[in-house]
C-alpha atoms as a printed R data frame, in Angstrom:
    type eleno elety resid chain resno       x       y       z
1   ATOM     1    CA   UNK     A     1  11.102  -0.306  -4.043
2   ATOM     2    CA   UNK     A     2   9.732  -1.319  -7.517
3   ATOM     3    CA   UNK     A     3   5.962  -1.484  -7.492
4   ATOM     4    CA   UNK     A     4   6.426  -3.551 -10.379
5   ATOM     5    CA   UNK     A     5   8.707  -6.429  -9.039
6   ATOM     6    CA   UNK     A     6   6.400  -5.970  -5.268
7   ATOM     7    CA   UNK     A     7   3.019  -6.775  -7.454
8   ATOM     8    CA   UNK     A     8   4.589  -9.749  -9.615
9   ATOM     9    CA   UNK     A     9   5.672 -11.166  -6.609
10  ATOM    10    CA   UNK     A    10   2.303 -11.079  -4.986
11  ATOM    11    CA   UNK     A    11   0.334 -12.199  -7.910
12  ATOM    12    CA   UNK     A    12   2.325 -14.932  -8.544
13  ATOM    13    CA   UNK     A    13   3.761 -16.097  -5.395
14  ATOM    14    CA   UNK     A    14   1.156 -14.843  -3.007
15  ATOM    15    CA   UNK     A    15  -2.105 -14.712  -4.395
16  ATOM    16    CA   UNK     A    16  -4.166 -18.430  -4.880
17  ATOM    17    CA   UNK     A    17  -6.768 -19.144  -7.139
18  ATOM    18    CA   UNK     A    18  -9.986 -17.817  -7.219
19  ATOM    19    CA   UNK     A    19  -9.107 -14.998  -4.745
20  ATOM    20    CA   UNK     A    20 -10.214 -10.969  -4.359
21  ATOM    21    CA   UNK     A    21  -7.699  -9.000  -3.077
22  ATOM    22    CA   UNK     A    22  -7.619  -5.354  -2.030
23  ATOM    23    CA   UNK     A    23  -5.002  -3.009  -3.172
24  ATOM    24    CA   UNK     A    24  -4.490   0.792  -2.193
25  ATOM    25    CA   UNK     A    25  -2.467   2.501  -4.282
26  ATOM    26    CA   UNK     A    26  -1.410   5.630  -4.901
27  ATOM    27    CA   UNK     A    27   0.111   5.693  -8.308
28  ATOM    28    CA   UNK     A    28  -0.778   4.725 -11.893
29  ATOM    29    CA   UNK     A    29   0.449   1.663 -12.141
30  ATOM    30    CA   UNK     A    30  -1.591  -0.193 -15.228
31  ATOM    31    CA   UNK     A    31  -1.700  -3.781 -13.555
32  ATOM    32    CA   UNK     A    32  -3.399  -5.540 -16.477
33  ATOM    33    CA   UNK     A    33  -0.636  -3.913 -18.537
34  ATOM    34    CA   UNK     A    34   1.944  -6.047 -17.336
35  ATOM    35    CA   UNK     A    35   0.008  -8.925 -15.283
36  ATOM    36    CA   UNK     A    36  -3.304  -9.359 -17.283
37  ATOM    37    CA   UNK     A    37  -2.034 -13.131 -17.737
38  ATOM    38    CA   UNK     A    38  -1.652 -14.543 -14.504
39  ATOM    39    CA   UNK     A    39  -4.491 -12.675 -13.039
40  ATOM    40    CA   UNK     A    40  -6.586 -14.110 -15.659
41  ATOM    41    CA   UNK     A    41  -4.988 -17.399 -15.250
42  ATOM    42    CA   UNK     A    42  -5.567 -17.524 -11.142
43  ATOM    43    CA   UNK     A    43  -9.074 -15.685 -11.586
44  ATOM    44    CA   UNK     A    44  -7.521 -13.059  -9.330
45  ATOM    45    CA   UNK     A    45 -10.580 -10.338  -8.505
46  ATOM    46    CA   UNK     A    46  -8.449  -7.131  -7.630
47  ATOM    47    CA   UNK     A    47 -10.344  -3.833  -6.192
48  ATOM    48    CA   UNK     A    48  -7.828  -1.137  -6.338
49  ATOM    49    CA   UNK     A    49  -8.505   2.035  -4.015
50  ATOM    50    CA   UNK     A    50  -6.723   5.176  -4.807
51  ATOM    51    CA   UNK     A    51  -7.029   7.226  -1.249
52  ATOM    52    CA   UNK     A    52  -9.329   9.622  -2.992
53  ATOM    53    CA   UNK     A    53  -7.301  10.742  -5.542
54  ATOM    54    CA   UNK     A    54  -9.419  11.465  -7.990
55  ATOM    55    CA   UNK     A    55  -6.872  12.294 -10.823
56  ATOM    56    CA   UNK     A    56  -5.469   8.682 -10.681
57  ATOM    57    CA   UNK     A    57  -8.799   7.247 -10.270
58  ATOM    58    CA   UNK     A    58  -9.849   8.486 -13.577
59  ATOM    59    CA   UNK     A    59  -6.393   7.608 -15.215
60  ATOM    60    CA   UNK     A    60  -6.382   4.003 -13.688
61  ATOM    61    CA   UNK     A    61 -10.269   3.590 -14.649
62  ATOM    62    CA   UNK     A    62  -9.529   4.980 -18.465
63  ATOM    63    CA   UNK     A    63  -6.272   2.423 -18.317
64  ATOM    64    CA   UNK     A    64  -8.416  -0.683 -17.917
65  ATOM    65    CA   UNK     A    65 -11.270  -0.094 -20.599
66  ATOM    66    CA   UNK     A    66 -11.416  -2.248 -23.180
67  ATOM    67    CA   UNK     A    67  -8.683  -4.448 -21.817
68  ATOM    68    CA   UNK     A    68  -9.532  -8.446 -22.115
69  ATOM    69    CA   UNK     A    69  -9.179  -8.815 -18.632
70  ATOM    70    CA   UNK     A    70 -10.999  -5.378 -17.413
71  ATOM    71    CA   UNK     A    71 -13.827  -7.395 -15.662
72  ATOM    72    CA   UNK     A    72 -10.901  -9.085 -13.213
73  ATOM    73    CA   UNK     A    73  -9.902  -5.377 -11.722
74  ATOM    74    CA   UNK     A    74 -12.374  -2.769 -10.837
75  ATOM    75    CA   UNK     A    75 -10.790   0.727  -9.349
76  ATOM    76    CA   UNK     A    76 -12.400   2.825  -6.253
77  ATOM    77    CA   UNK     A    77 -11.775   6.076  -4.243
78  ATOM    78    CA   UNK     A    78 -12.260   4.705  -1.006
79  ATOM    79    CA   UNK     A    79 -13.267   1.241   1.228
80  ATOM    80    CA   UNK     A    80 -17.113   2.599   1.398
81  ATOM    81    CA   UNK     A    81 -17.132   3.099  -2.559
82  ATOM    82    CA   UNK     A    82 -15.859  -0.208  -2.671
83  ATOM    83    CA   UNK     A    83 -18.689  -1.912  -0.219
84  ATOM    84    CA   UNK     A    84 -21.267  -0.475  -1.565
85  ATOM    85    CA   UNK     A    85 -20.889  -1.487  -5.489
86  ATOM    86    CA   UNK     A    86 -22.435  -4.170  -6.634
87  ATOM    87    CA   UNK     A    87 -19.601  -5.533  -8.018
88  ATOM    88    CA   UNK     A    88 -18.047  -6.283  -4.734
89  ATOM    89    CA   UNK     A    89 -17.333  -9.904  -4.205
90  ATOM    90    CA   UNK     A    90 -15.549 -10.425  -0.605
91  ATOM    91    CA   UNK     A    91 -16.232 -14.049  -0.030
92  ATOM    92    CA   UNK     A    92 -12.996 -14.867  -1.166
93  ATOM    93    CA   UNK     A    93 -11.047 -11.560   0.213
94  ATOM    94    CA   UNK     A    94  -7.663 -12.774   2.473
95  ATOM    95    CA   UNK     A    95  -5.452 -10.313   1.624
96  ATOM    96    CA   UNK     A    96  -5.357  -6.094   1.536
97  ATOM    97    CA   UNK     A    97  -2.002  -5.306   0.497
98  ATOM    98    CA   UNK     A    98  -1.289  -0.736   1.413
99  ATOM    99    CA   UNK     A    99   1.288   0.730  -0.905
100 ATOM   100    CA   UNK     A   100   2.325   4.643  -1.190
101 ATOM   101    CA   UNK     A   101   1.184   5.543   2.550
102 ATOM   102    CA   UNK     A   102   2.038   9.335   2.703
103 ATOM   103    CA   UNK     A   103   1.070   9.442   6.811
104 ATOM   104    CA   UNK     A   104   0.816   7.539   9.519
105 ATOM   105    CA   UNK     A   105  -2.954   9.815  10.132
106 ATOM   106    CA   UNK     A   106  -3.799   7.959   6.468
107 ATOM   107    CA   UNK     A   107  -3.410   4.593   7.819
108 ATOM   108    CA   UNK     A   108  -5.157   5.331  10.765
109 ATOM   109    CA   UNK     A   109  -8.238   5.928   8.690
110 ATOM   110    CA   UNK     A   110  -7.723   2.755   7.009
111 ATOM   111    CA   UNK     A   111  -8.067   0.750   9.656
112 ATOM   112    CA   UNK     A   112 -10.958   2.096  11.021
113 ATOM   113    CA   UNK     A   113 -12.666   2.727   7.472
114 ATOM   114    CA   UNK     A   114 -12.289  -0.220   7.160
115 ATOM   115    CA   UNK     A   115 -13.184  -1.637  10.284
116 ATOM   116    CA   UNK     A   116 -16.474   0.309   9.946
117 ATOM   117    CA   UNK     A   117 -17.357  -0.814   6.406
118 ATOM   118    CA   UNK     A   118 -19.906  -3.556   5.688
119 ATOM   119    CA   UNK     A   119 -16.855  -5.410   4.015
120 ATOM   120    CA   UNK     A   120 -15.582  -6.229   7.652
121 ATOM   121    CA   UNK     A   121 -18.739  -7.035   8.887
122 ATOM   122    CA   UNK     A   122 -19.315  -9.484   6.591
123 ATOM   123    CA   UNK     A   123 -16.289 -11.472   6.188
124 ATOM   124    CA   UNK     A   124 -15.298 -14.688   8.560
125 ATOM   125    CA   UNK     A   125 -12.197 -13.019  10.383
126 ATOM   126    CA   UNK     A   126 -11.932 -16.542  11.452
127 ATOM   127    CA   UNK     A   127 -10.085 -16.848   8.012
128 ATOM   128    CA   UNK     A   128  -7.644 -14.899   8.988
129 ATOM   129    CA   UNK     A   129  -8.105 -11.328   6.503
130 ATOM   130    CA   UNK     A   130  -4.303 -10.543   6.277
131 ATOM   131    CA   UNK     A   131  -2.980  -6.788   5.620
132 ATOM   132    CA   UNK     A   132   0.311  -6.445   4.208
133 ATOM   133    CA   UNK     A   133   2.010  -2.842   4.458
134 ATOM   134    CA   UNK     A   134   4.864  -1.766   2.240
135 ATOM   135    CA   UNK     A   135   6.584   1.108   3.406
136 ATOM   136    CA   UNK     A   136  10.008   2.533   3.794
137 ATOM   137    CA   UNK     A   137  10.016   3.391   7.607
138 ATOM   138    CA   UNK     A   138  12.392   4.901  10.242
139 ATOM   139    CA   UNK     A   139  13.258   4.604  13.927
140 ATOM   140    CA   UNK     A   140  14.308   8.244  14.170
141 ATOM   141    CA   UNK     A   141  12.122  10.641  15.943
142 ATOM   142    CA   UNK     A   142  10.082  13.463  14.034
143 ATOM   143    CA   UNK     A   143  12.408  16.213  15.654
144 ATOM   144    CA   UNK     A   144  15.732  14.341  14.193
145 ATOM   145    CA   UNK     A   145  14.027  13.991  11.023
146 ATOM   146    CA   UNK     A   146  13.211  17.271  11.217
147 ATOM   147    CA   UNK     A   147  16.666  18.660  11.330
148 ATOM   148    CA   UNK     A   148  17.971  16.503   8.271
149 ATOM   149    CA   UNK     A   149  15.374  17.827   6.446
150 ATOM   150    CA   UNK     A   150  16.577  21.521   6.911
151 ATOM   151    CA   UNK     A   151  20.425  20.349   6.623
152 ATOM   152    CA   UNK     A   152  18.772  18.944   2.609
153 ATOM   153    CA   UNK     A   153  17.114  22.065   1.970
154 ATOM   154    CA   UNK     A   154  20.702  23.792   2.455
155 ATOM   155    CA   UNK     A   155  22.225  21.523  -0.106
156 ATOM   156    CA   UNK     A   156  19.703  21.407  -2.361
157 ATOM   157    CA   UNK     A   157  19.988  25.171  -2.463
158 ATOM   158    CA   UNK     A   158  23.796  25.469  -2.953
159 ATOM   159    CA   UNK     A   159  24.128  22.636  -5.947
160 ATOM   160    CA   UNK     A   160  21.360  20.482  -7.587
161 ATOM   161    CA   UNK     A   161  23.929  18.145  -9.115
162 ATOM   162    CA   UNK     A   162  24.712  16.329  -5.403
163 ATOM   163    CA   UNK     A   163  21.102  15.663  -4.682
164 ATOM   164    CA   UNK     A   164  20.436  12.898  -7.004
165 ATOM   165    CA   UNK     A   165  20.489  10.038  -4.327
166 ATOM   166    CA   UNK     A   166  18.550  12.203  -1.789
167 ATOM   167    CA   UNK     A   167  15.049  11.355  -0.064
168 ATOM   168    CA   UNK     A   168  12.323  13.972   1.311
169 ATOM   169    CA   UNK     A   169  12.574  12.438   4.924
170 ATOM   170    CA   UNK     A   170   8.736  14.026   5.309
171 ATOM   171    CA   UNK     A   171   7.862  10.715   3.093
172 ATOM   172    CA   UNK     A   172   9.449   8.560   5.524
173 ATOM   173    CA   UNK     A   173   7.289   6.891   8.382
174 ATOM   174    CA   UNK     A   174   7.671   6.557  11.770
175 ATOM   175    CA   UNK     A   175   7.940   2.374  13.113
176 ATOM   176    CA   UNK     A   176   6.874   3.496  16.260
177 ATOM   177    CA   UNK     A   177   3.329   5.268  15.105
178 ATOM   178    CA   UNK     A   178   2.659   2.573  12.712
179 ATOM   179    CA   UNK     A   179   3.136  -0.440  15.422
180 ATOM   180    CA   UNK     A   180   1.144   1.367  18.085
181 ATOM   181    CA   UNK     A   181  -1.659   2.257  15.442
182 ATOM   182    CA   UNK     A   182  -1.743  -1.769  14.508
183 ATOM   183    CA   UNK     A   183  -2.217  -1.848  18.681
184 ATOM   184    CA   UNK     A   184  -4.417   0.329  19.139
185 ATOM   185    CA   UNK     A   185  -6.909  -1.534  16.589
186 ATOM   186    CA   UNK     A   186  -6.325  -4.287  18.527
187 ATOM   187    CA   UNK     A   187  -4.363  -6.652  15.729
188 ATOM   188    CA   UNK     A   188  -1.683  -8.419  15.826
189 ATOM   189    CA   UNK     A   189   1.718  -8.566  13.713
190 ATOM   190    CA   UNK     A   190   2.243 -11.871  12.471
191 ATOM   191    CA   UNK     A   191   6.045 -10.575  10.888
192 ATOM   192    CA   UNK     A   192   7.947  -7.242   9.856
193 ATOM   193    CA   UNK     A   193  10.388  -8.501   6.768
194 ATOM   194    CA   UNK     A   194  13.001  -6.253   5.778
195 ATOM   195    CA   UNK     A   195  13.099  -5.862   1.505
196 ATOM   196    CA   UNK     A   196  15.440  -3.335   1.245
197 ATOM   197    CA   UNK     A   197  18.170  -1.018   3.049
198 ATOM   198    CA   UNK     A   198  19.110   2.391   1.007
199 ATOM   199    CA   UNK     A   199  21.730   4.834   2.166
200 ATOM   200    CA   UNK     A   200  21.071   7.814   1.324
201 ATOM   201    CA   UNK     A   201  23.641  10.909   1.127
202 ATOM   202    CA   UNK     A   202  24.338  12.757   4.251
203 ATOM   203    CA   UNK     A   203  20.999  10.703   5.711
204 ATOM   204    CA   UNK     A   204  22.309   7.538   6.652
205 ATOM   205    CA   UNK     A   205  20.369   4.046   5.926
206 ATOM   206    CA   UNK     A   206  16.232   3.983   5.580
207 ATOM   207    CA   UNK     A   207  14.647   0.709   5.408
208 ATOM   208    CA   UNK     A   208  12.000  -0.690   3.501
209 ATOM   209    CA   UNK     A   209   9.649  -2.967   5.238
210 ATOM   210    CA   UNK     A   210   6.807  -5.497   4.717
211 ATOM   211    CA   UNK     A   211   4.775  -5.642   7.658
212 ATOM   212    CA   UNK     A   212   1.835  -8.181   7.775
213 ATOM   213    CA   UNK     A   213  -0.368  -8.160  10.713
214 ATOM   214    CA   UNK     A   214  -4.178  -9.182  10.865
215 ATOM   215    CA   UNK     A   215  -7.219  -8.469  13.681
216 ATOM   216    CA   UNK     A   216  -6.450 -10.531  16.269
């Protein structure tokens, strides 16, 4: 999926005024680049965490400088970065929206970074803090995957010109970890929307989901 046409739709269809928002992201995306106007317009405070990737930290940091609008995103390499700036302003925070999740040990951490930081501890879960993964996930089990993934090695090595609409199933995510992981933190899924179905070449379909769920 387009990490362009996920964000516009969340910044301007999602998001309300006055309203933080946490974003982990794993790519350098320049979001003032493209939405400087509406998140100025809504007063949209964005915190952007880049799973302590340090070489798209410093990219996304040197993106926003001097922008009009850099005050209105501010760019961090993890959730206890984040809670301890001073520029951390969570009264408003409803939404954490997970993009580019490599693992389903990553999101584990997340949750229970997360759940440990003084961000959680301080907010009113009575206002319902909403988290909103984006992920292409599949039902198959790791051994199947496994096995497709050897059968695309094979074909990658015999012609490069066939592999064009093939996927690296080791960046597709299990349903079944990621559901019991929401479990196990004791939250609850509130809806799983489908956004898009690809079929991929000698793979078969992979979905892409949008799964919101929220601490029960």
């Amino acid at each position: 999926m387009n990490i362009y046409n996920l964000l516009k739709n969340i910044l301007f269809n999602e998001c309300i005024e006055n309203e933080s928002i946490i974003i982990y992201l794993n790519n350098e995306f320049h979001i003032l680049e493209h939405f400087s106007h509406i998140i100025k317009k809504k007063n949209i405070k964005i915190y952007i965490i880049t799973y302590e990737n340090y070489i798209i930290y410093n990219n996304l940091i040197n993106g926003i400088k001097n922008e009009d609008c850099e005050n209105y995103v501010n760019i961090y390499l993890n959730i206890n970065e984040l809670s301890s700036s001073n520029n951390c302003q969570m009264e408003n925070l409803k939404k954490i929206f997970i993009f580019d999740l490599f693992n389903s040990e990553t999101f584990s951490k997340i949750l229970d970074d997360i759940r440990k930081s003084s961000i959680y501890k301080s907010i009113d879960l009575n206002t319902n803090l909403n988290f909103y993964l984006y992920s292409y996930l599949s039902n198959e089990n790791i051994y199947k995957r496994m096995f497709k993934n050897k059968i695309l090695d094979n074909i990658k090595n015999i012609s490069t010109s066939i592999t064009s609409n093939i996927i690296n199933l080791d960046n597709i995510l299990s349903m079944s970890d990621i559901l019991h992981i929401i479990e196990d933190y004791n939250m609850s899924i509130d809806s799983i929307n489908i956004l898009k179905s690809v079929n991929y070449l000698f793979i078969g379909d992979y979905i892409f989901y949008k799964i919101q769920f929220n601490f029960k």
